[in-house]
DOGUTOR-970805 format. One record per residue (C-alpha): residue number from 1; residue in one letter; chain; x, y, z. Coordinates in steps of 0.2 Angstrom, whole numbers, plus 5000, padded with zeros to 4 digits. Layout:
<atom><pos>NUM</pos><code>A</code><unit>A</unit><xx>X</xx><yy>Y</yy><zz>Z</zz></atom>
...
// end
This chain:
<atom><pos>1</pos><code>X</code><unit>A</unit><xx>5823</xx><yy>4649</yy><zz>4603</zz></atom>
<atom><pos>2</pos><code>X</code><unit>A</unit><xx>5836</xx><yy>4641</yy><zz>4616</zz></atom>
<atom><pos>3</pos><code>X</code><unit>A</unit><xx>5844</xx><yy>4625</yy><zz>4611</zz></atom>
<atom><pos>4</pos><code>X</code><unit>A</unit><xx>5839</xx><yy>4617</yy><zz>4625</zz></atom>
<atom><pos>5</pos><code>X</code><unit>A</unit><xx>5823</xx><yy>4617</yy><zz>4624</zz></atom>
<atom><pos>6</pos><code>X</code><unit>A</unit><xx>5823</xx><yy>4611</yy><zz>4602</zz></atom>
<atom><pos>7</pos><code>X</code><unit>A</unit><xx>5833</xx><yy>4594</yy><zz>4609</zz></atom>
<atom><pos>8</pos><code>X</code><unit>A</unit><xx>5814</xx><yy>4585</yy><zz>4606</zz></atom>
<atom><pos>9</pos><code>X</code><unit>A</unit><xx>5823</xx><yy>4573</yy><zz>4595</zz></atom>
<atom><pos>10</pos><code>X</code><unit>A</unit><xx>5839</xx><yy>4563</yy><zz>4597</zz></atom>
<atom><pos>11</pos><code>X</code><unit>A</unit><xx>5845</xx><yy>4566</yy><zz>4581</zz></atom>
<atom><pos>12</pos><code>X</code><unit>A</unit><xx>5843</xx><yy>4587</yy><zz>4585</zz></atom>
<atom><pos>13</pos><code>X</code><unit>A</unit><xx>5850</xx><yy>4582</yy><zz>4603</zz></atom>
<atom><pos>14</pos><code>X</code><unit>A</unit><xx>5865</xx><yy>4575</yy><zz>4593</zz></atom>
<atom><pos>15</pos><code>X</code><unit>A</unit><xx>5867</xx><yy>4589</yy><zz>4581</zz></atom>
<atom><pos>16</pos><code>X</code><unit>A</unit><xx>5867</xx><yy>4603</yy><zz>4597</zz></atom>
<atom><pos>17</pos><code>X</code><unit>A</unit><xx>5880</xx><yy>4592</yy><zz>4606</zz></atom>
<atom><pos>18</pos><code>X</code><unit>A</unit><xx>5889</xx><yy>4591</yy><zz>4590</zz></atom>
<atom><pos>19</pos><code>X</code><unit>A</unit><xx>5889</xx><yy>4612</yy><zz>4588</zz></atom>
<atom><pos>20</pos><code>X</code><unit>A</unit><xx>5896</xx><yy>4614</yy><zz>4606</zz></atom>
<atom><pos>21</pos><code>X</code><unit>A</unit><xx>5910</xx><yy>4601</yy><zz>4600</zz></atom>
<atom><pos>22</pos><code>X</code><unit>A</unit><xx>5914</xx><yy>4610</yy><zz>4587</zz></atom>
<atom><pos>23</pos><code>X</code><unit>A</unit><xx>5914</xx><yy>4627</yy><zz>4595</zz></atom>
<atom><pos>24</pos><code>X</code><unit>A</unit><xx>5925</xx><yy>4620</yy><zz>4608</zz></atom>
<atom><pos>25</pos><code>X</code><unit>A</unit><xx>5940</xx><yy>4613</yy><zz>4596</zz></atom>
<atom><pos>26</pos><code>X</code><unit>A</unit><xx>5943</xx><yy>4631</yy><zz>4590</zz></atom>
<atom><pos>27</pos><code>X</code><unit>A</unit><xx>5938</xx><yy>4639</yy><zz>4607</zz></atom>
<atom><pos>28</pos><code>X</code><unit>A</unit><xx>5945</xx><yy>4630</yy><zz>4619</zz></atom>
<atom><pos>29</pos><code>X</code><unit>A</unit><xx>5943</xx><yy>4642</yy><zz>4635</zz></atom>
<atom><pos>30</pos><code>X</code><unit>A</unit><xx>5922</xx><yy>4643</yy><zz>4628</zz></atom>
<atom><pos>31</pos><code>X</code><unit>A</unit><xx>5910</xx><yy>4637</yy><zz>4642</zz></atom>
<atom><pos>32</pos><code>X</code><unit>A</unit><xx>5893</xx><yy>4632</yy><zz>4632</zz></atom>
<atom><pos>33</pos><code>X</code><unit>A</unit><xx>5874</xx><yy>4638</yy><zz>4638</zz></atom>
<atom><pos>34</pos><code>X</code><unit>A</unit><xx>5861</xx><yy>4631</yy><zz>4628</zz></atom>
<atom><pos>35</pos><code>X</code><unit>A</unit><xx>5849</xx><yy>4644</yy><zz>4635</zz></atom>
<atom><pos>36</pos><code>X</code><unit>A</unit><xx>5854</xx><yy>4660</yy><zz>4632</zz></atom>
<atom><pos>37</pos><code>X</code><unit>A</unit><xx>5835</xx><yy>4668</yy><zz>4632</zz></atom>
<atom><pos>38</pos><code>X</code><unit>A</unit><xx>5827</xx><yy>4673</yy><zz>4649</zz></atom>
<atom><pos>39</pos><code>X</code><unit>A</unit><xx>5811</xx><yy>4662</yy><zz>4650</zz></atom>
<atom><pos>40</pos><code>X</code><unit>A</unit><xx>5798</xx><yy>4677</yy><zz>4652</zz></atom>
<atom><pos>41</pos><code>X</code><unit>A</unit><xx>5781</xx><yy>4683</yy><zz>4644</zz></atom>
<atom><pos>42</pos><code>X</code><unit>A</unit><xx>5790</xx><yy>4698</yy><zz>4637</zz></atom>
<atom><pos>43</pos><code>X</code><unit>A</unit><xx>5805</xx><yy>4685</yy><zz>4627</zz></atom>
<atom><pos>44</pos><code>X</code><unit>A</unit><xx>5795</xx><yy>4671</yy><zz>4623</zz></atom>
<atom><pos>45</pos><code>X</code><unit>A</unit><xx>5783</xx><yy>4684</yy><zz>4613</zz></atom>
<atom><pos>46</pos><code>X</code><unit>A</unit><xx>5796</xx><yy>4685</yy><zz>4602</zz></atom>
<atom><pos>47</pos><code>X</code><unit>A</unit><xx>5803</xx><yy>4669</yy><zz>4599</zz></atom>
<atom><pos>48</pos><code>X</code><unit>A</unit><xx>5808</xx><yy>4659</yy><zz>4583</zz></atom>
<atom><pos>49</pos><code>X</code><unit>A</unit><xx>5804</xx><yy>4643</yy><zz>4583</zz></atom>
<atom><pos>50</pos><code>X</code><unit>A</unit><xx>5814</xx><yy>4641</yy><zz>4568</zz></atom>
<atom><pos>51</pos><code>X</code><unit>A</unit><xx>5828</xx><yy>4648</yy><zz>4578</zz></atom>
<atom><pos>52</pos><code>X</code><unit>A</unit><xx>5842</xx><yy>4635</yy><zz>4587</zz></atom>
<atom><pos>53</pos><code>X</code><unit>A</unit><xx>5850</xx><yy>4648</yy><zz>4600</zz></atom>
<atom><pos>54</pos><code>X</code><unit>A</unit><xx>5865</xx><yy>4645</yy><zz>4612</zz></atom>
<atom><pos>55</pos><code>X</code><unit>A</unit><xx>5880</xx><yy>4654</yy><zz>4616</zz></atom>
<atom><pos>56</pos><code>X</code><unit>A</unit><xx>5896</xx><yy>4654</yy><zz>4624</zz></atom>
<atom><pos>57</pos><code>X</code><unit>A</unit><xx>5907</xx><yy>4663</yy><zz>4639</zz></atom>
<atom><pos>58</pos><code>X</code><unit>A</unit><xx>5921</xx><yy>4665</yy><zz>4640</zz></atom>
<atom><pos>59</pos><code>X</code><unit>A</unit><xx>5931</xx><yy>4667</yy><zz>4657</zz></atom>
<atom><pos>60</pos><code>X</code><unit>A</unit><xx>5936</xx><yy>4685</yy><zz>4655</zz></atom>
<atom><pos>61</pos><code>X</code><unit>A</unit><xx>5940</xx><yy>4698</yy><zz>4639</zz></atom>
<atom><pos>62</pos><code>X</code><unit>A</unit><xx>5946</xx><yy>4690</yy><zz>4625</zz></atom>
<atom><pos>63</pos><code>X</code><unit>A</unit><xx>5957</xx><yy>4700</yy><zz>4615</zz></atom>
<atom><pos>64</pos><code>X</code><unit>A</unit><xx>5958</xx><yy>4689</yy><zz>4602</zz></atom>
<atom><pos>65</pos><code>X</code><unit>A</unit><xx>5939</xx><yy>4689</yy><zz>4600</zz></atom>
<atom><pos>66</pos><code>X</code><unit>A</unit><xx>5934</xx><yy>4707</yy><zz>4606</zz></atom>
<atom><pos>67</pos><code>X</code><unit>A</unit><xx>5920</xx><yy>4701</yy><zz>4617</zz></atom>
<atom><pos>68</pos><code>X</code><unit>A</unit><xx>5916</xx><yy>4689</yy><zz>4631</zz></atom>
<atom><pos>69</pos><code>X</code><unit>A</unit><xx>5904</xx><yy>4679</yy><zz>4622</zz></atom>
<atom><pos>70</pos><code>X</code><unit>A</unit><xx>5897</xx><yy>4672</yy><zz>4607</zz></atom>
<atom><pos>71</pos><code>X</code><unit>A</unit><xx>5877</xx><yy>4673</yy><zz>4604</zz></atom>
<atom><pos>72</pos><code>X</code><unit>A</unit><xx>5876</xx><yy>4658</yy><zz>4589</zz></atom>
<atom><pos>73</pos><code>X</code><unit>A</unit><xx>5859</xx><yy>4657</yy><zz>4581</zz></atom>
<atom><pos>74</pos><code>X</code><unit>A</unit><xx>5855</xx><yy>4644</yy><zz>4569</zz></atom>
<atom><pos>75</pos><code>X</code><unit>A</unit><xx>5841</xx><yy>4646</yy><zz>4556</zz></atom>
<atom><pos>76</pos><code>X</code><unit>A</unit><xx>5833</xx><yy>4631</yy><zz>4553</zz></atom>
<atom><pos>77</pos><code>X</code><unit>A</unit><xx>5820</xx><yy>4623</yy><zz>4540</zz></atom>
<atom><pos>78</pos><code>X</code><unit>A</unit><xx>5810</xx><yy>4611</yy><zz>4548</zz></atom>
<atom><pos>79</pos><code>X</code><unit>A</unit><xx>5806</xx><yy>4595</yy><zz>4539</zz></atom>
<atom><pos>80</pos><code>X</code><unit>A</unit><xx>5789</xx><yy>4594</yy><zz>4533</zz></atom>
<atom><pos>81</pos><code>X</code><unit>A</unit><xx>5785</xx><yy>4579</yy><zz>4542</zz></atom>
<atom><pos>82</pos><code>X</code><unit>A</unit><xx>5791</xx><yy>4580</yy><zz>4560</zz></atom>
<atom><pos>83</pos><code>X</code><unit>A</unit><xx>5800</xx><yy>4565</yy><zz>4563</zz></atom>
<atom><pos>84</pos><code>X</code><unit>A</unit><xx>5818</xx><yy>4563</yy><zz>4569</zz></atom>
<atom><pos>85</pos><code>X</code><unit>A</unit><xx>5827</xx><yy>4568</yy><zz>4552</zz></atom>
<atom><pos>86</pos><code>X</code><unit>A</unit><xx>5841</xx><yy>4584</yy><zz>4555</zz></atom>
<atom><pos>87</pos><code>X</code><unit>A</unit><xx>5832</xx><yy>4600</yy><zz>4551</zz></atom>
<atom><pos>88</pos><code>X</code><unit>A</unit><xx>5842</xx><yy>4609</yy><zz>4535</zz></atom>
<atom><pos>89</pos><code>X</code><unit>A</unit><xx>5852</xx><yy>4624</yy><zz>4541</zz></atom>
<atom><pos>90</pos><code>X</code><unit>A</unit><xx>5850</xx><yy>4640</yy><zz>4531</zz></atom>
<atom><pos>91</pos><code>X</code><unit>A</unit><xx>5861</xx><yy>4651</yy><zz>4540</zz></atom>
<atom><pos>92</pos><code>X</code><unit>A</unit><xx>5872</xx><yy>4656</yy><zz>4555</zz></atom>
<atom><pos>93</pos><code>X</code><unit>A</unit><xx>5873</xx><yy>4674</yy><zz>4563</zz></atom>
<atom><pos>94</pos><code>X</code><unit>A</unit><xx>5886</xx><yy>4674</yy><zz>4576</zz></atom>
<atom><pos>95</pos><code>X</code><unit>A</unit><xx>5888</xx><yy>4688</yy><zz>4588</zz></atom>
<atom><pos>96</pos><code>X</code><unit>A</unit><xx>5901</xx><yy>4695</yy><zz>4599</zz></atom>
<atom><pos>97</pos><code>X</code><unit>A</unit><xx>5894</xx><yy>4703</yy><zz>4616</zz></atom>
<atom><pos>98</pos><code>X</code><unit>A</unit><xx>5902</xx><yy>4712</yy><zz>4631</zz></atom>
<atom><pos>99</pos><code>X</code><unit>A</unit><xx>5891</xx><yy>4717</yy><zz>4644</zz></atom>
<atom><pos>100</pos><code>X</code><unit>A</unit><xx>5886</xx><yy>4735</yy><zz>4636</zz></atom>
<atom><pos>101</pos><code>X</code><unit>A</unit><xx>5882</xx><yy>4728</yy><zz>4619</zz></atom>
<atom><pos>102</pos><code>X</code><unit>A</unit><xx>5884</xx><yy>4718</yy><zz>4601</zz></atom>
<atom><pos>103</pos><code>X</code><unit>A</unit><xx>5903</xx><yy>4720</yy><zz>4597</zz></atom>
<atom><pos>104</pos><code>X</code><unit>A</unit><xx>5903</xx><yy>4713</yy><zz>4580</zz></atom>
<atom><pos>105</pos><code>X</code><unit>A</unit><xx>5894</xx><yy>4702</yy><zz>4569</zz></atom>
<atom><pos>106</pos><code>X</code><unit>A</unit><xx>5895</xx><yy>4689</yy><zz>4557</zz></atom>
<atom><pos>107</pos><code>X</code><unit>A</unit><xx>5882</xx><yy>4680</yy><zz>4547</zz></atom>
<atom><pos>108</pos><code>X</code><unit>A</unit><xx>5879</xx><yy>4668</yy><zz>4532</zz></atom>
<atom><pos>109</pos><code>X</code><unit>A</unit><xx>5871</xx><yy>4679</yy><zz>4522</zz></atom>
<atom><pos>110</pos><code>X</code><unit>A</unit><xx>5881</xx><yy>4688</yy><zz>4506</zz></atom>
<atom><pos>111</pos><code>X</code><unit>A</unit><xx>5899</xx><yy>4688</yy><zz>4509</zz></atom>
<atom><pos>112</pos><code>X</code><unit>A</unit><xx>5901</xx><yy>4682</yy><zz>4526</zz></atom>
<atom><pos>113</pos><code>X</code><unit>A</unit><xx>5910</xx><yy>4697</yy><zz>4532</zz></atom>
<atom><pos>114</pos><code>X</code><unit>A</unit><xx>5913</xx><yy>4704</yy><zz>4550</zz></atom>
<atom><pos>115</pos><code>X</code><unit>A</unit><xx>5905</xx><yy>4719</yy><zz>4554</zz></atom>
<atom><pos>116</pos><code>X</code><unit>A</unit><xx>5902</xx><yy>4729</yy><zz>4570</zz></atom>
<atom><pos>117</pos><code>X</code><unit>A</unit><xx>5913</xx><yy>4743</yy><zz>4581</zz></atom>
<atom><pos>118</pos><code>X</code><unit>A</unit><xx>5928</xx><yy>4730</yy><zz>4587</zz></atom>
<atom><pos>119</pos><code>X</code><unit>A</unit><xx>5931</xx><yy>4715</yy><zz>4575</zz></atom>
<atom><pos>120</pos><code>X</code><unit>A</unit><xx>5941</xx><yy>4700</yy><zz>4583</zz></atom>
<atom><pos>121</pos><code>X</code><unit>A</unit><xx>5957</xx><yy>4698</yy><zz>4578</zz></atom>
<atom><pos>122</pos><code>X</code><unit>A</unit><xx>5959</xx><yy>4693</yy><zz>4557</zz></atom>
<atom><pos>123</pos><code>X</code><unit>A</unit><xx>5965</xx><yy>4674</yy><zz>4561</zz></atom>
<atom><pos>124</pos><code>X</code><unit>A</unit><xx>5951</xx><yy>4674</yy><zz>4572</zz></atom>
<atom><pos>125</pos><code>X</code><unit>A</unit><xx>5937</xx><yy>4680</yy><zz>4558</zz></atom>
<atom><pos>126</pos><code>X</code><unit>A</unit><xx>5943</xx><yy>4666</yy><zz>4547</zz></atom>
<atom><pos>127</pos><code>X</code><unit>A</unit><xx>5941</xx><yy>4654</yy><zz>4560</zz></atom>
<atom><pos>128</pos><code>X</code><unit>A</unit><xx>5923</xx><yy>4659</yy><zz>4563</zz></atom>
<atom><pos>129</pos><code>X</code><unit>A</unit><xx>5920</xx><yy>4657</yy><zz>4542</zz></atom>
<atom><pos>130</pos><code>X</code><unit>A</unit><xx>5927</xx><yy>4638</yy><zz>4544</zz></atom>
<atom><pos>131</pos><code>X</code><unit>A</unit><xx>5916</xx><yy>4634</yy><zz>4560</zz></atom>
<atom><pos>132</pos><code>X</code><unit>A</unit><xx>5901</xx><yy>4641</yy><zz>4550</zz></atom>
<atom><pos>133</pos><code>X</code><unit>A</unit><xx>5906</xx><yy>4631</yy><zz>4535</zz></atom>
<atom><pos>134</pos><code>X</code><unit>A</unit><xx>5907</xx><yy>4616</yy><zz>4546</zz></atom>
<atom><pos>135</pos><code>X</code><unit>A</unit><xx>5890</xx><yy>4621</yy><zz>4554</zz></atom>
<atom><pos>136</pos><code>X</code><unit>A</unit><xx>5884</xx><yy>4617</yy><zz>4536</zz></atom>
<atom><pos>137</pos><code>X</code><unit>A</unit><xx>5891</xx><yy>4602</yy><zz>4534</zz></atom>
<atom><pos>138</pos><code>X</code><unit>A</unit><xx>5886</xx><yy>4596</yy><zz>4549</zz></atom>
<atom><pos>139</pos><code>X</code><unit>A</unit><xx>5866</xx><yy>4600</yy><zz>4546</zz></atom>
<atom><pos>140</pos><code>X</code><unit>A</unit><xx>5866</xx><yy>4599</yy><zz>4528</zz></atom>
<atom><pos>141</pos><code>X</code><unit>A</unit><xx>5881</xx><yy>4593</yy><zz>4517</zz></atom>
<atom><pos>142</pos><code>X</code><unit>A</unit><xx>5875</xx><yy>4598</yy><zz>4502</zz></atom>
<atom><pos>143</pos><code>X</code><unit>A</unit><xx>5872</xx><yy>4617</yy><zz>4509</zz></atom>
<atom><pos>144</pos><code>X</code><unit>A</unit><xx>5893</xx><yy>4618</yy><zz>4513</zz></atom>
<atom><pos>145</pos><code>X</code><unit>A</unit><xx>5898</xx><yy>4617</yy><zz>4494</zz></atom>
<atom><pos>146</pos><code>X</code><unit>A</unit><xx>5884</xx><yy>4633</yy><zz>4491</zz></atom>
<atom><pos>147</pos><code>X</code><unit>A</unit><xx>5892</xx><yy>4641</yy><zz>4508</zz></atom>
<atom><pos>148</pos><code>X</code><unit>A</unit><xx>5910</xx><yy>4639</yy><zz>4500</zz></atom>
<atom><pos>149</pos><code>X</code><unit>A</unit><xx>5907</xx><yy>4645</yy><zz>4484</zz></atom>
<atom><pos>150</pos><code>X</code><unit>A</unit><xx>5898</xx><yy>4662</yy><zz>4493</zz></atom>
<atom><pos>151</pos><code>X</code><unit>A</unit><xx>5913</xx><yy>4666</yy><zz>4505</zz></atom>
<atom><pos>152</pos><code>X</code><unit>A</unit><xx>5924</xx><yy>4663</yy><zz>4490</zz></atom>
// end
């Protein structure tokens, strides 16, 4: 679901502004959209509320990255009761696009390693590992030791 439209909470508000900080000290050049879904019948069937989506564009080909943008989605646990506290982060997929099609990706899940046709340059991978690592500290602290320990 796009970012924007999960900012029902300060708190959540803070946390999204927070992610495009943090995206934007390792990638600089990044220009943030905190609605990457078309808002039609046919995507909103589909959607996850569960889901905090928002991606970044970069001004041309990055070499470094083998895309043009990043399509970050963040699974979230909602709290049980619905009040202002920071949903949990489970995990973090993170994909690099062209126009054609998914380059590579990366996600949270077993050994956090890059896969896909082009991957971005090595420096770069382990750079996407830290800002995911920091993604989990950010939601969750506790959930960033458990992250460590798997990428290890």
């Amino acid at each position: 679901m796009n970012a924007a439209e999960q900012a029902q909470s300060l708190d959540l508000a803070q946390a999204i502004a927070s992610v495009v900080t943090l995206f934007r000290s390792r990638f600089p050049a990044a220009r943030a959209n905190l609605t990457p879904w078309r808002d039609d019948p046919q995507t909103r069937a589909f959607q996850e509320r569960e889901s905090l989506d928002l991606s970044f564009h970069f001004p041309g080909w990055s070499p470094r990255l083998q895309c043009r943008s990043l399509l970050v989605q963040l699974r979230l646990e909602r709290p049980a009761a619905a009040g202002d506290r920071r949903p949990r982060l489970l995990g973090v997929t993170i994909r690099g696009l062209t126009y054609e099609s998914e380059r590579w990706r990366l996600a949270t899940v077993g050994d956090w390693r890059l896969s896909g046709s082009h991957l971005p340059q090595p420096e770069v991978g382990d750079s996407l590992r830290q800002v995911c690592r920091d993604l989990f500290a950010l939601f969750d602290g506790q959930a960033a030791g458990a992250a460590d320990e798997e990428a290890a």
